[in-house]
C-alpha angles and dihedrals in degrees: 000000000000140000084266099059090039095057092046098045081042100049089043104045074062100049088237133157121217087241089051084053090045091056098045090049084038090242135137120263092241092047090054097049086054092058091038095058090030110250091126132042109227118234123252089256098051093037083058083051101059086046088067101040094051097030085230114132109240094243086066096049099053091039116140132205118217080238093061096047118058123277115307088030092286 
């Protein structure tokens, strides 16, 4: 699973909303939905952010399955 499914379980298994996540980053809503689906890359600052916020190491966050890359995991 990718950075996309592991921001929104996370964000979920916490009733949260995406504007309650942007706030807490100091983001705006619509930044944050781009992260969140995947249309932007957060920054390192912001991916350590949403470590702390989700107590979720960053390696976990970004973590990619081979399904999710192109064949051979590329």
């Amino acid at each position: 699973m990718g950075l996309r499914h592991n921001l929104i379980k996370a964000r979920t298994n916490k009733n949260l909303k995406q504007v309650d996540v942007a706030r807490y980053l100091g983001l705006a809503k619509s930044t944050y939905c781009e992260i969140e689906h995947g249309h932007h890359n957060p920054s390192w600052e912001v991916a350590q952010r949403l470590e702390k916020f989700f107590g979720i190491p960053v390696g976990e966050l970004l973590a990619i399955s081979r399904d999710e890359t192109g064949p051979g995991g590329e």
